[in-house]
Residue, then its C-alpha position, 0 to 999 in steps of 0.5 A: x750665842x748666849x753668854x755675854x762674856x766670851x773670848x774667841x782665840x781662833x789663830x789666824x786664817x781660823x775665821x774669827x770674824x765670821x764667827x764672831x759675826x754669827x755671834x753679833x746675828x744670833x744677838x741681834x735676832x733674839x735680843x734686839x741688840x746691835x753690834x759695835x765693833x772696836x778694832x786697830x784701824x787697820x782692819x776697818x776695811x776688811x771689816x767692811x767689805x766682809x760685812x757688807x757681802x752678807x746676804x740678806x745684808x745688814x746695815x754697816x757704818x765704818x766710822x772713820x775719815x777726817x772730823x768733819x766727815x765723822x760728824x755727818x755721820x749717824x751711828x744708827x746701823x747693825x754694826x758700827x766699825x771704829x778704830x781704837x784711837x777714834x772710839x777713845x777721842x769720841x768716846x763721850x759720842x758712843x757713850x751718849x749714843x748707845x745709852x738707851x740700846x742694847x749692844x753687843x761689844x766686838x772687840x778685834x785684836x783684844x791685845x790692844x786692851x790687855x794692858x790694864x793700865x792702858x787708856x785702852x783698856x779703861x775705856x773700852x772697859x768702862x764702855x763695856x761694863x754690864x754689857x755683852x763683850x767679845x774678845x777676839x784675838x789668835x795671839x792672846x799674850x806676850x806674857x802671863x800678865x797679859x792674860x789679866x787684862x783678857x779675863x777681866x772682859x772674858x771672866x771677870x770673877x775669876x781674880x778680884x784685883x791685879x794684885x791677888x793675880x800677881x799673889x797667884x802666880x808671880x815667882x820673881x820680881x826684878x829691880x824694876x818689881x817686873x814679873x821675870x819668873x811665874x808659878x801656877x801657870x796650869x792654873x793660869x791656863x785652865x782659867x783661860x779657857x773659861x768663857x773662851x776657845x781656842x781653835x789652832x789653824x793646824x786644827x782645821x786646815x790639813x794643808x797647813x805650811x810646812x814652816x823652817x825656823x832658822x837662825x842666820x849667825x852672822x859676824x859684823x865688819x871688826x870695825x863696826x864692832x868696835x864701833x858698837x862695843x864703843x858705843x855701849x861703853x860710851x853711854x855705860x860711862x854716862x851714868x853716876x859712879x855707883x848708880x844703878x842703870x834705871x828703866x829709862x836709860x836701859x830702853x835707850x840703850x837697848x835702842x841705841x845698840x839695837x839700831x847699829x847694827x844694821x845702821x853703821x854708815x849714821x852712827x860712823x858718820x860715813x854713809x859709804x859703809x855698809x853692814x854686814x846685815x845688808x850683804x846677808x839680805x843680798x845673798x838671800x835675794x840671790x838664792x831665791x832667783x826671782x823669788x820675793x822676801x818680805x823682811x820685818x824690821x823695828x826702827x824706822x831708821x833701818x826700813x829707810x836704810x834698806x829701801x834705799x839700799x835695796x832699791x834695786x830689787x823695787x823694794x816697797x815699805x809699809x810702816x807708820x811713815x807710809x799714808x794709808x793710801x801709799x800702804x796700799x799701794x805698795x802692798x799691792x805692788x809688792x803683789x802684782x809687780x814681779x819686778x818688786x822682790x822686797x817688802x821690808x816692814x814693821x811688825x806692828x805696821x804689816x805684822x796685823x790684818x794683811x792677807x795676800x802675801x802668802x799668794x807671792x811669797x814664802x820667805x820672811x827674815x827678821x833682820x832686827x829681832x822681834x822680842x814680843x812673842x804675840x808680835x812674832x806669831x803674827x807677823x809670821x802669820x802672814x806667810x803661813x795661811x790659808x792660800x800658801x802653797x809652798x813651805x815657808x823659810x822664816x830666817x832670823x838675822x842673829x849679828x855675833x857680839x851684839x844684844x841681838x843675840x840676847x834679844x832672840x834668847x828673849x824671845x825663845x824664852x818669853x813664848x816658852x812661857x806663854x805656851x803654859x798658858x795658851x795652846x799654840x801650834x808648836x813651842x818655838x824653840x823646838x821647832x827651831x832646834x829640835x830640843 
């Protein structure tokens, strides 16, 4: 209720949006102040429609359609829902608005404003200055830089600047001057309990999912590798005699070798061969029966390679290439249809805000690696929830001689870190190793 800073790091199924809600209430009865809500626009109707069924209700705007639609629209109610990137292009129209009023600032999903670099940031922080704020998020960080971000809204005096953090508690700096080791992370996470809690959905949930992390080794066709081993020596080849490989063309090659592996047919110029990464996928359909298997991938190249090769099994995709419209659709489908086995997926398209899955399934592989801790947790989180009856098998594809394989270590490590900062349920490694 009464602090103006606070941070809700309630997980997911933990119910951070009823409690953020009484939060916003308890505001509006004893100061007078209404609520604004900044989110992804992915949870603006869920936002809705929970808002809506409170009894005696309040009054809602979602602010949200086309620019002529907006217009019309009046920012005069208890709460008003916004997406992130239309709150930044209108931001001048909240600003004016909200001069005179009082109100309490809700921000959901708070990663998305942690990068302090980030327009983001900047203007939700500008927004926010001198104001009551509310950050809500179940994975706070990637990494310990992005616990900055947070405490500059959660517990502002706690660091003077970016660069008295990074004095604190960065160890090592790489050739790009990136963090890669910290120090003083009990101090870290002590800090990030100030203002904030942190509530787990094992906490509050004795029926919580029994979860099973394990990694599928697999080799690629010798072809495909050598294709691949081309390919990196190709574009290593590029580079000046002597140079150092720079930040820039490392991503493009990180993303070019990321893609071959399941994408062999584009880049061997035959879109008769098929990789390895899709007989696994079928072998998995095969032992489920008539089970369904959400698969999580990152480029948009390989969901459109799998909804092509697994359209026999009524394969539906949710990433930034489907409209709202077909999101829902499919994502119901995916859920009422028995003969649609497969939702193949980006993280950051379905990994965030989507509830129902785990009614269906219980069995998620990441065919491409997911490197980003935060991402990860989510993403599984929506399998392992309330609701979900059965334990749930997370398979991690892993091809042998690619970066793949690096790719997953990075993971491994990046939460090992993260787990000195902020409680989570269990580190990672150990639960799929045991170590």
């Amino acid at each position: 209720g009464p602090l103006d800073e606070q941070g809700h790091y309630l997980e997911m199924s933990c119910g951070k949006t009823a409690v953020s809600t009484v939060v916003a209430i308890f505001r509006k009865i004893y100061y007078e102040e209404r609520c604004l809500v900044i989110m992804p626009p992915i949870l603006l109707k869920q936002w809705e429609k929970w808002l809506k069924s409170i009894r005696p209700s309040v009054s809602v705007v979602k602010y949200a359609g086309a620019p002529a639609e907006r217009e019309l629209l009046s920012l005069d109610a208890d709460f008003v829902l916004v997406g992130i990137q239309i709150f930044k292009k209108e931001y001048q129209r909240f600003v004016e608005f909200f001069a005179d009023k009082a109100v309490v600032t809700i921000v959901d999903e708070a990663t998305m404003v942690s990068n302090i670099s980030s327009e983001n940031h900047e203007k939700v922080y500008d927004f926010t200055l001198g104001r009551p704020r509310v950050m809500l998020t179940g994975t706070p960080m990637n990494n310990p830089e992005d616990a900055y971000g947070l405490l500059k809204f959660v517990a502002p005096g706690l660091y003077r600047n970016k660069a008295q953090f990074l004095r604190i508690h960065s160890a090592e700096t790489d050739y790009f001057g990136k963090t890669v080791s910290w120090r003083k992370l009990d101090l870290l996470n002590d800090n990030m309990a100030v203002n904030s809690k942190r509530v787990l959905l094992a906490d509050v949930y004795e029926q919580m999912p029994q979860v099973i992390y394990t990694p599928l080794n697999y080799d690629l066709d010798p072809k495909h590798l050598r294709l691949y081993r081309k390919l990196a020596e190709e574009e290593l080849l590029k580079l000046p005699d002597g140079d150092k490989i720079d930040a820039t063309q490392a991503s493009k090659l990180m993303h070019a070798l990321g893609q071959i592996v399941v994408n062999w047919g584009h880049f061997a110029g035959n879109s008769s061969l098929e990789s390895e990464t899709i007989t696994l996928i079928k072998e998995i359909l095969a032992e489920l029966g008539e089970g369904k298997l959400l698969i999580f991938a990152h480029y948009r190249m390989t969901i459109t390679l799998l909804a092509e090769r697994l359209a026999e099994y009524g394969v539906v995709t949710v990433n930034s290439e489907v409209t709202p419209k077909q999101k829902d659709d499919n994502l119901e489908r995916f859920m009422s249809d028995p003969k649609c086995r497969v939702m193949v997926a980006q993280v950051k398209s379905a990994g965030y805000g989507l509830d129902g899955l785990q009614y269906v399934a219980n069995t998620v592989l990441y065919a491409e690696p997911c490197t980003s801790p935060r991402d990860f947790h989510q993403s599984v989180a929506r399998l392992v929830r309330v609701g979900q009856s059965k334990p749930v098998q997370v398979y991690m594809a892993v091809a042998a001689g690619t970066l793949q394989a690096r790719s997953f270590e990075s993971l491994l490590k990046k939460d090992e870190v993260v787990n000195q900062v902020i409680r989570n349920v269990g580190d990672l490694r150990e639960m799929i190793f045991g170590d």
